[in-house]
C-alpha positions in Angstrom: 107.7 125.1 155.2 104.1 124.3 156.6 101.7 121.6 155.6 99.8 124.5 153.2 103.3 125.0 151.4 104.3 121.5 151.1 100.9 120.7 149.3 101.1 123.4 147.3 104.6 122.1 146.0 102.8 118.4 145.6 100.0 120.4 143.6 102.8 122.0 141.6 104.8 119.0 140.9 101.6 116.7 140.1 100.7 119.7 137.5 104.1 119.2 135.9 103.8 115.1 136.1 100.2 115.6 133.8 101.1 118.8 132.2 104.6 118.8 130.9 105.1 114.5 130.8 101.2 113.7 130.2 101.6 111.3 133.3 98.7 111.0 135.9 99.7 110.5 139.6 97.5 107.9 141.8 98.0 106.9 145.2 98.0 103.1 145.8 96.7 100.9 148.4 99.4 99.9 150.6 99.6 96.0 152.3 101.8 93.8 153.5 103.3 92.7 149.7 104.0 96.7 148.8 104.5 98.6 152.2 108.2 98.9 151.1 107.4 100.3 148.0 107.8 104.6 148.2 107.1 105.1 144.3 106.6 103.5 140.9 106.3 104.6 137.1 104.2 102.7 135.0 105.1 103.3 131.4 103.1 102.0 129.1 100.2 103.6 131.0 101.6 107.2 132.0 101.3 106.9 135.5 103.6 107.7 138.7 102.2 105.7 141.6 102.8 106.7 145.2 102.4 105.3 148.7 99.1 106.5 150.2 100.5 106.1 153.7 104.1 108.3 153.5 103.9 111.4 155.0 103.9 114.8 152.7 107.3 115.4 152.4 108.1 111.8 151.5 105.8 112.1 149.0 106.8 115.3 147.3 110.6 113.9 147.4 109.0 110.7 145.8 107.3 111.8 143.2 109.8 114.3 142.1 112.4 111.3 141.9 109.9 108.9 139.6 109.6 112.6 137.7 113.7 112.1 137.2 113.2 108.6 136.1 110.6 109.7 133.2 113.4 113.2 132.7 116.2 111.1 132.5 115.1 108.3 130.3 115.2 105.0 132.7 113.3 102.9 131.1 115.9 100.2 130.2 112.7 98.5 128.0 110.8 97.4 130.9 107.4 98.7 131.3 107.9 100.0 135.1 110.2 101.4 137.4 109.2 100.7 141.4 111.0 102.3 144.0 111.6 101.0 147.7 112.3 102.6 150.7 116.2 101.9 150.5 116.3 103.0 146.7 115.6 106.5 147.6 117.8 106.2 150.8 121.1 104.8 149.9 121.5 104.4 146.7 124.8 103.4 145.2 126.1 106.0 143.1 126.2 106.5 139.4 122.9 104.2 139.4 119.3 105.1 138.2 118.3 105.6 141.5 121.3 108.2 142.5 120.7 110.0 139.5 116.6 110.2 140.1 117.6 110.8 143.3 120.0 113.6 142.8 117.3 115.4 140.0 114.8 115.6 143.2 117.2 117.0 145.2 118.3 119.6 142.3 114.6 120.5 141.7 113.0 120.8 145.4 116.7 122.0 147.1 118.4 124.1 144.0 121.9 124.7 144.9 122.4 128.5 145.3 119.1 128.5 147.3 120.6 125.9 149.4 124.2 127.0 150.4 122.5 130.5 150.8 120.0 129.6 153.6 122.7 126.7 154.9 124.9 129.6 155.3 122.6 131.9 157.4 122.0 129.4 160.0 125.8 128.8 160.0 125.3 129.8 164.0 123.5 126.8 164.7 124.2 122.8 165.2 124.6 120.7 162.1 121.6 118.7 163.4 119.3 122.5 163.5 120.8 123.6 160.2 119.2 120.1 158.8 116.1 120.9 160.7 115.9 124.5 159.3 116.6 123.4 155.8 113.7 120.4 155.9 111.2 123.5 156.9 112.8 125.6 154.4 112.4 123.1 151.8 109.2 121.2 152.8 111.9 117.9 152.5 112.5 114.9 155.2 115.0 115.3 157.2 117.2 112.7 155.2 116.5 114.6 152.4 118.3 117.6 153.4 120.9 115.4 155.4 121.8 114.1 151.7 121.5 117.4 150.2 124.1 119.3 152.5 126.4 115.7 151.9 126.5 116.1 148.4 126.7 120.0 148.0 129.8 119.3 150.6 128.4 121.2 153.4 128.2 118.3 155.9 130.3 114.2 155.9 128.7 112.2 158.0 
């Protein structure tokens, strides 16, 4: 997936953030306090925050997971949910951040779409078939790395 594709797919899921949830995405300034942080929601105010300096496909994976978070109902009361670097990496399973995690991966890398094109590159190292799925996808490459774990295709 180019750069034009992946934006259209950030324009597509920002439409759906304001659209469908009535939630406005901003970018926010990043220092030295925040650098770690890849995403928030902010409740009370209807707005998914994101880290002006990730690259595209972060983003897109980012703000499809705080998407999850408003889907799935993780508010626990508090008027915010902020996301670090190693919440959307290795999260622990069967906690907020797995399932927000495993929405964005169900809604940028649906599962038949998935195995299918895993499955025609079948020829081709583990490491390539990751490679080909990021492209595919317009996702990191530890984005599709997770993916193909929990789909089963790959153990690491």
């Amino acid at each position: 997936m180019d750069c034009k594709q992946t934006q259209k797919k950030f324009r597509y899921l920002c439409g759906v953030s304001r659209k469908k949830l009535g939630c406005t995405m901003y970018d926010f300034a990043v220092n030295e306090d925040n650098e770690h942080v890849s995403g928030a929601v902010i409740y009370d105010k209807n707005q998914i925050l994101l880290n002006s300096k990730d690259n595209a496909r972060r983003r897109v994976f980012t703000l499809a997971h705080e998407i999850g978070h408003i889907v799935l109902g993780h508010r626990d009361g508090g008027d915010r949910m902020v996301d670090t670097r190693s919440d959307l990496i290795l999260p622990l399973k069967r906690t907020k951040e797995y399932e927000a995690n495993e929405f964005a991966g169900k809604l940028l890398m649906p599962e038949w779409e998935f195995r299918k094109k895993w499955n025609e590159k079948r020829k081709l190292s583990i490491t390539d078939r990751i490679s080909c799925m990021t492209e595919t996808f317009g996702v990191s490459f530890s984005a599709a790395t997770v993916r193909a774990e929990v789909l089963g295709l790959y153990h690491a």
